[in-house]
N, C-alpha and C positions, 0 to 999 in steps of 0.2 A: 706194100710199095715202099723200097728200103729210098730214104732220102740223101739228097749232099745237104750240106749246111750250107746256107742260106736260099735254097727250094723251097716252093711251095705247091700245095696240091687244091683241088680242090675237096671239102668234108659237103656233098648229094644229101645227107642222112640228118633225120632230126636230134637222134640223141647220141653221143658216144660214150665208152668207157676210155679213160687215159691212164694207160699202165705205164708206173716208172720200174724198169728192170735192172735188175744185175746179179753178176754170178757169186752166190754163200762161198764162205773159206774162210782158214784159222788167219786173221790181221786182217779181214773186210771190216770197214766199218760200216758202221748203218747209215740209211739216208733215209728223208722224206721227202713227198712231194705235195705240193706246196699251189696254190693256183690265185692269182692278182687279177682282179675287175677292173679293169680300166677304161677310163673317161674316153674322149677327145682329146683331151690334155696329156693323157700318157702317163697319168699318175690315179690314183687310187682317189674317188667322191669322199671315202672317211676308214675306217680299218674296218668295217664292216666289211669291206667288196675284199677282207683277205678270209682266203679258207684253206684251212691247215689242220693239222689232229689236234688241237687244242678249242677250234671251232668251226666244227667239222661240218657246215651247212649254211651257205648263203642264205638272206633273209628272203630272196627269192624263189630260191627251193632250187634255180637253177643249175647252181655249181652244189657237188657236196665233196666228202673228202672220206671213202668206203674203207679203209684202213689196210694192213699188209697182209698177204699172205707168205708163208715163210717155206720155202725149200729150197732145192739145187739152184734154182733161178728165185730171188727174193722179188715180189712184186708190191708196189704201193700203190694201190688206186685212188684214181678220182671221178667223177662221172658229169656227163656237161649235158644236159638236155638245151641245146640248142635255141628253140621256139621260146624256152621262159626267159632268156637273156633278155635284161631289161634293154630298153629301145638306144639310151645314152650311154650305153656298155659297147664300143668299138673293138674290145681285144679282152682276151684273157692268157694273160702268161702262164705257163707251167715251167715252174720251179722246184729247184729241188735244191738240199743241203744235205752236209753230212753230219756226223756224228759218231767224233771220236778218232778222227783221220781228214785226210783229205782223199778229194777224184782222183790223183794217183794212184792210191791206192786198191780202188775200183778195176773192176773185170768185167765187159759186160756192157757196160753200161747204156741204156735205151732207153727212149721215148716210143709210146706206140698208141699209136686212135685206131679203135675197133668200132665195129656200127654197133651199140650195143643191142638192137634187135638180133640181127643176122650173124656176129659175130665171127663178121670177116673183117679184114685188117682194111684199114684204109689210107694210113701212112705211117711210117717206122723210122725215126733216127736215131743211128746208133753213133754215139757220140765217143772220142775218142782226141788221145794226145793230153788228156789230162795231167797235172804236172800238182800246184799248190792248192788249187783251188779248195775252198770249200763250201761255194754254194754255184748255181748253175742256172739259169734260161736255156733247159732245153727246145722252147718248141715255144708256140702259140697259136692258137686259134682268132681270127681276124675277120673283123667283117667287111667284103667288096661287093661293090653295087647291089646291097640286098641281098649276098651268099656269104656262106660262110668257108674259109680257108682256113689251111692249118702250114705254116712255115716252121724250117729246122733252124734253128735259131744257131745253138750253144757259144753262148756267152759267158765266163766264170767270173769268179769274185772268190779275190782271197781274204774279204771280211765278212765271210760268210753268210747265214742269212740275215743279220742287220746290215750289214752295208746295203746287200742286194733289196732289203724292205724300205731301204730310207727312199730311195734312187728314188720308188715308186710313190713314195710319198707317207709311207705308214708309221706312225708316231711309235718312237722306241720309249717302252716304260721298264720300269724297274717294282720288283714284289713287296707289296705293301701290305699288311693287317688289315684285316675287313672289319672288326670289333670296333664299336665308337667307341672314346674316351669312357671310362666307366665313372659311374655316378658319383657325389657326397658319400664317406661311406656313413652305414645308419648308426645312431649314437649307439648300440649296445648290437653288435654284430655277431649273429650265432653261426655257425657253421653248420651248412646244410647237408643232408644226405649226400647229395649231388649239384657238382659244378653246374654255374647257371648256362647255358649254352652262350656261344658270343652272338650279337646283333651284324643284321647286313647294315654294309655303308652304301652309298650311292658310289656310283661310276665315277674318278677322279677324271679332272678333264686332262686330254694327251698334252703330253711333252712336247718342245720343239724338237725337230726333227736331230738327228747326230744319236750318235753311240751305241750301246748292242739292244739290238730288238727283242723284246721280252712281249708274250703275247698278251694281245689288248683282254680285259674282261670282259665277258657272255654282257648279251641285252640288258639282264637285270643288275650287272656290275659286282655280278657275286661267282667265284670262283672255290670249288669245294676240292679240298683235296680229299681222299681215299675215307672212307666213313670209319669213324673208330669203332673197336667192338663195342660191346655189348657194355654196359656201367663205366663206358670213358676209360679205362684200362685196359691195357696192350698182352694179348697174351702171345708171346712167340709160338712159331710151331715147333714140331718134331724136330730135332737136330738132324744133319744131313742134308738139309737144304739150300745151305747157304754156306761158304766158306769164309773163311775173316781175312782181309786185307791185311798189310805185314805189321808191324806194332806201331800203333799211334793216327794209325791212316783209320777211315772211315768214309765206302760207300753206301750208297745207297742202292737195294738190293731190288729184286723186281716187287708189286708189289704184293703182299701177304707171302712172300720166303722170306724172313726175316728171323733170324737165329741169335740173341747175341753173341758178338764174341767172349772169351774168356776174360775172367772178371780185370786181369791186369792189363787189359784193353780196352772195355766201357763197361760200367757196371749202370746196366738199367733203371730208370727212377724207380722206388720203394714204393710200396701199395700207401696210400693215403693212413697217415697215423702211424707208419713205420719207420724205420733208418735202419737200413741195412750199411754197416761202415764196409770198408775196403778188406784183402781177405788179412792183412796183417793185424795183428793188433792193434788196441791204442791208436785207429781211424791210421792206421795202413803205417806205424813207425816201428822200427827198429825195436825189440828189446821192450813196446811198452812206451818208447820215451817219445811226446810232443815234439815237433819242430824248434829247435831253438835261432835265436836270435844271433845272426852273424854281422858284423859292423853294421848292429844299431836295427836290422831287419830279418824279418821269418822268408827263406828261402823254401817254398813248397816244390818239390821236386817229385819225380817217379817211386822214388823210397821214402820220401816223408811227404805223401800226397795232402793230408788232410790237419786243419787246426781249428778249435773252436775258439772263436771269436768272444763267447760268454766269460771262458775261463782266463781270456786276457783281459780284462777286465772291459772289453765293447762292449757297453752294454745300451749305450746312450748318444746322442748328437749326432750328427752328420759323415758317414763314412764313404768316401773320394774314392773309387777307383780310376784308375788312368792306363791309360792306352797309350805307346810309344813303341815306333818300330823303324825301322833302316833297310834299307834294302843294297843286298853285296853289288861290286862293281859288274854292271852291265847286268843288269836282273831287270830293270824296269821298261816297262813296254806302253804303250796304246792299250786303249781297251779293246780293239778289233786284232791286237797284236802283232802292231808293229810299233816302232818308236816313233812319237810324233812330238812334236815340237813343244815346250810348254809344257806338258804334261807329266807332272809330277806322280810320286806315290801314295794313293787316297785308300786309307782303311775305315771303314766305320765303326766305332764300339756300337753294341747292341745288346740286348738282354730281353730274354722272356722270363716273367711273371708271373707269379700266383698265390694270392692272397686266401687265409683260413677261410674265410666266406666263400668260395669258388668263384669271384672273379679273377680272371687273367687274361693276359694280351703282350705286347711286344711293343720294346722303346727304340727307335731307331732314329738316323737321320731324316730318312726320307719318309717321317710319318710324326707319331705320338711322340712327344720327345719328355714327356713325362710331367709330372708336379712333387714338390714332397710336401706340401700342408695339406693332400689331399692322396686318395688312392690313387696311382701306386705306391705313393711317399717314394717314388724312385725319379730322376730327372738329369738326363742328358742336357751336360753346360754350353757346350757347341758342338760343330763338327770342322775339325780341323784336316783341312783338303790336304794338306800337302805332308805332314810330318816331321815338319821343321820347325813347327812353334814348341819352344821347349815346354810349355804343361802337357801336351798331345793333345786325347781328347778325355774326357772325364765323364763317368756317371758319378752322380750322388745319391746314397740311399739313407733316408731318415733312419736311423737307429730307435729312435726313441718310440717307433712303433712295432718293436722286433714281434712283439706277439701279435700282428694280422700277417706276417710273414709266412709262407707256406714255404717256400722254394726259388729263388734265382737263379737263372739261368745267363750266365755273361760269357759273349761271344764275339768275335771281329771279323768282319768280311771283307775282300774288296772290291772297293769299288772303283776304282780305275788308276793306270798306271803300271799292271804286272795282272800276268794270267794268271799267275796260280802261288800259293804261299814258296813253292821253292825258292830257295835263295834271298827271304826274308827274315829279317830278325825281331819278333815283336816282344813286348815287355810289357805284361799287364800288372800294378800294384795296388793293393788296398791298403786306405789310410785311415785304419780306423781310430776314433779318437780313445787315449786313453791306452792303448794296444802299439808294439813296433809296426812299422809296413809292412807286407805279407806281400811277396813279390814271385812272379811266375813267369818264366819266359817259354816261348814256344820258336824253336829254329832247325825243325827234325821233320821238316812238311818233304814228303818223296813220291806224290803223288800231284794231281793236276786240282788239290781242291782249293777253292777260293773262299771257306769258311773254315775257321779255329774257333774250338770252344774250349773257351779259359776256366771257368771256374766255375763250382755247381755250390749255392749259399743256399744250406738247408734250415727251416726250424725243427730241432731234433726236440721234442717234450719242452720246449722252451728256450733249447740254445742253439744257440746259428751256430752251426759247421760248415768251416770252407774245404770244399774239395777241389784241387786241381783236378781237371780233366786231361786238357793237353791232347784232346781231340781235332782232328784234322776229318770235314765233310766235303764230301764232292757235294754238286749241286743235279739238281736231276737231269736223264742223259736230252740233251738239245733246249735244255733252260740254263742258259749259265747263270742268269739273275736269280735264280729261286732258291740256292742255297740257305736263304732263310728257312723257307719252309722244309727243307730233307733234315733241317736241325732239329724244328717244330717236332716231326713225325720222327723223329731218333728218340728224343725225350719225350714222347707221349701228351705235349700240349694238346692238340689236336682242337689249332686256332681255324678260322677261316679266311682263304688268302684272295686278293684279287690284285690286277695291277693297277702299281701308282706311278704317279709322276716322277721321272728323275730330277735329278741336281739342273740347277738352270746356268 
C-alpha cells in the first residue's frame, strides 16, 4: 500500500519487518535506519529506548536493528514485534541518516512495513523532493485506542542525526578512554612480556542535550572496538586490498583490509624493542644531516621529518608542547555545520601513550588530562576553547622519566567550530628544556578529517626521537566524534573506547 505523506494506515499484524530502501550507484551515499521509543511526552524515557547499529537491540527484545543487505536496491532493516512494546511506549519513530552526502543525493528512496510472518507489505512511503537534508522521519508506528498504526511522516534535518536525536531527547556524547587512570608506578618496574590489558570504566553519566550525537555505551558502559590480533600486534594483509588516499590524507579502511600506505605516507609503529626510522637516512634528512635550527628553532618538515631529542641535549625537566591554530576567512562553521553565533574555533591537543611496563591510555580534554609526578608523567595544562589565548593549549611531559617512555603519540582534533581540518592552519611546538623548539605545522588537510596527528615521540634503545607525522584521520564512516579511536586502531594502541560526556 504505497502512502502520501502525512497518511496513515492501519498495521492488523503482530510483528513487522521495516525496510529502509534505495537504489546503489557511483556518488550514493549510505544511510542507516535508525528507530526512537517514545513516551507520552514524545521524547525518549533515557538513550536506551534508541536502536541503531551501534546498539542494535531494545532492552525489551521489542524493537532490534537486523542490519543491511547490499545490492541493486540497498536495504537496512529493523524488526518491531509489536505485542512486546512496553505498555508507556506510545510511538516508535523510524529514522534514518546518511552518510557521506546528503537525501539529495538519494534515488529511491523508501520506507516499507511487511507482516513479517506472511511477508506481504503493509504500507510503503516513498519519500521524495529531498534537497540538503541529512537525517529523516520517515514514518512511524503509533498506538490508537489499543491498535497499532503506521503514518508517512517525512520530516528532514539538515543536522543530521544529532540534531534529529536531541529533538527526541537523547543525550549527545563525545568518545572517551575506558582505561582507569593507571596506578603508582612500582618502584623498580620490569617490562613484561605483554601489555597489561586496559580496565572497564563505569557508564559516564549523559551530557546536557546540544551538539553531535555520538552513540550512548552498551548496558555495561563498555564499548570494544574491533579485537586486535593475536600478541597485541597489527599484521596488515596481502597488498591489493586497500588503496591509499592522496599524500598526507588518512582513511579508515573497512575493517581487517587494511594495507599500509607507502612509507612517505605512514610508516607503521615498529614491533616492541625496534625502531625502524624513515626510508632516508639519518631519521629521514637530507645527505645524513639532522634538522638544524632556523631563527633560534628545529623546523621538522616532510624532508627533515625526524630529530632526536637525546642528542639535543633533552635529556631532563619538563618538556611544553603547544598547540596553536587559525583558521582562513570563512572556514569556521557550527558543529552540525552551519555558523552559529558565538562559536568559535575548538581544537583539542591529545596524545596516546605507552609506558616500558605495558601500560597505556589517552590524555585528552574530555577525559584523563594527565599527571607528571606520576604515570603517565604526561599532563594536559588546559583546554583552550577558542584559539585565541596566545599559549593555545599545552601538554607537558616529564623528561626526567625518559626511560619508562615507550612511544607518544600527539594529536589534535576538533571539536567544534569547523567540520573538517580544511582551511585550518595548526602549529604544534616542542619546548624542550636545554634543546631549540622543534616546531611543526600541518595546513595540507584536502580531505573531510577532523583528526591530525603531529608527532610520533619514540624511545629508540634509550633516546627519544621526534617524528613528524603530519597525518590527516577521518573519523569512522556515521561517528564523527570517534576519530580518536580510527587514530587508536591506525597506530596499533588497541585501547578500549566507550562514550563520555562532552564539554558543558
Amino acid at each position: 500500500m504505497s502512502m502520501q505523506k502525512g497518511a496513515n494506515t492501519a498495521v492488523p499484524v503482530p510483528s513487522v519487518r521495516v525496510e529502509l530502501g534505495w537504489q546503489s550507484g557511483p556518488g550514493v551515499p549510505d544511510a542507516d535506519a535508525s528507530a526512537l521509543l517514545l513516551a507520552a511526552t514524545g521524547r525518549v524515557r533515557s538513550d536506551d529506548d534508541f536502536v541503531f547499529y551501534n546498539q542494535p537491540a531494545h532492552g525489551s527484545g521489542a524493537v532490534r536493528h537486523e542490519g543491511k543487505q547490499q545490492g541493486p536496491t540497498v536495504l537496512d532493516v529493523l524488526s518491531v514485534e509489536l505485542a512486546r512494546v512496553e505498555p508507556d511506549i506510545e510511538k516508535i519513530v523510524i529514522a534514518a541518516s546518511s552518510d557521506g552526502g546528503t537525501f539529495g543525493q538519494f534515488q529511491g528512496l523508501y520506507v516499507r512495513v511487511v507482516d513479517a510472518a506472511a511477508g506481504t507489505e503493509v504500507a510503503r512511503f516513498d519519500s521524495q523532493g529531498a534537497t540538503t537534508e541529512t537525517a529523516f522521519v520517515l514514518g512511524e508506528l503509533y498506538r490508537r485506542q489499543g491498535a497499532w498504526k503506521f503514518r508517512a511522516v517525512g520530516q528532514g534535518y539538515d543536522s543530521g542525526l544529532g540534531g534529529l536525536a536531541t529533538d527526541f531527547g537523547i543525550s549527545v556524547d563525545d568518545p572517551g578512554q575506558s582505561a582507569t587512570p593507571p596506578p603508582a608506578a612500582p618502584a623498580q618496574p620490569s617490562p613484561p612480556q605483554q601489555p597489561a590489558p586496559p580496565q572497564p570504566q563505569a557508564q559516564q553519566p549523559p551530557p546536557p542535550p546540544g551538539g553531535q550525537y555520538m552513540p550512548p555505551p552498551p548496558e555495561q558502559g563498555q564499548y570494544a572496538p574491533p579485537p586486535p590480533p593475536p600478541g597485541g600486534q597489527y599484521t596488515p594483509p596481502p597488498p591489493g586490498q586497500y588503496t591509499p588516499p592522496p599524500p598526507n590524507q588518512y582513511s579508515a579502511p573497512p575493517p581487517g583490509q587494511y594495507t599500509p600506505p607507502p612509507a612517505e605516507q605512514y610508516a607503521p609503529p615498529p614491533q616492541p624493542g625496534q625502531y625502524t626510522p624513515p626510508a632516508a637516512p639519518a631519521y629521514g634528512q637530507p645527505q645524513g644531516a639532522p634538522p638544524q635550527p632556523q631563527g633560534g628553532k628545529i623546523s621538522l618538515t616532510k624532508n627533515s621529518p625526524s630529530v632526536s631529542l637525546t642528542k639535543h641535549g633533552a635529556t631532563s625537566g619538563h618538556m611544553r608542547v603547544n598547540l596553536n591554530w587559525t583558521a582562513r576567512e570563512g572556514v569556521a562553521k557550527g558543529r552540525l555545520g552551519k555558523r552559529r553565533r558565538g562559536v568559535d574555533l575548538d581544537l583539542d591537543l591529545c596524545c596516546l601513550w605507552e609506558l616500558m611496563d605495558g601500560r597505556k591510555g589517552i590524555i585528552h580534554a574530555l577525559g584523563d588530562m594527565g599527571a607528571l609526578d606520576r604515570p603517565p608523567f604526561i599532563k594536559l595544562d588546559k583546554d583552550d576553547r577558542t584559539g585565541a589565548v596566545e599559549s593555545g593549549e599545552n601538554l607537558t611531559i616529564n623528561l626526567d622519566h625518559t626511560a619508562k617512555f615507550k612511544r607518544i603519540l600527539v594529536f589534535a582534533e576538533i571539536y567544534d567550530g569547523a567540520d573538517d581540518f580544511r582551511g585550518l592552519d595548526a602549529v604544534a611546538t616542542l619546548y624542550p628544556v636545554g634543546s631549540p623548539p622543534i616546531e611543526m605545522q600541518m595546513n595540507d588537510c584536502m580531505d573531510a578529517s577532523r583528526d591530525a596527528v603531529l608527532a610520533l615521540i619514540e624511545n629508540v634503545n634509550g633516546e627519544l626521537v621526534v617524528r613528524r607525522e603530519g597525518r590527516y584521520v577521518l573519523p569512522p564512516p556515521g561517528r564523527p566524534r570517534w576519530g580518536k579511536m580510527t587514530v587508536d586502531q591506525a597506530y596499533g594502541w588497541n585501547l578500549d573506547w566507550v562514550a563520555s560526556r562532552g564539554k558543558d
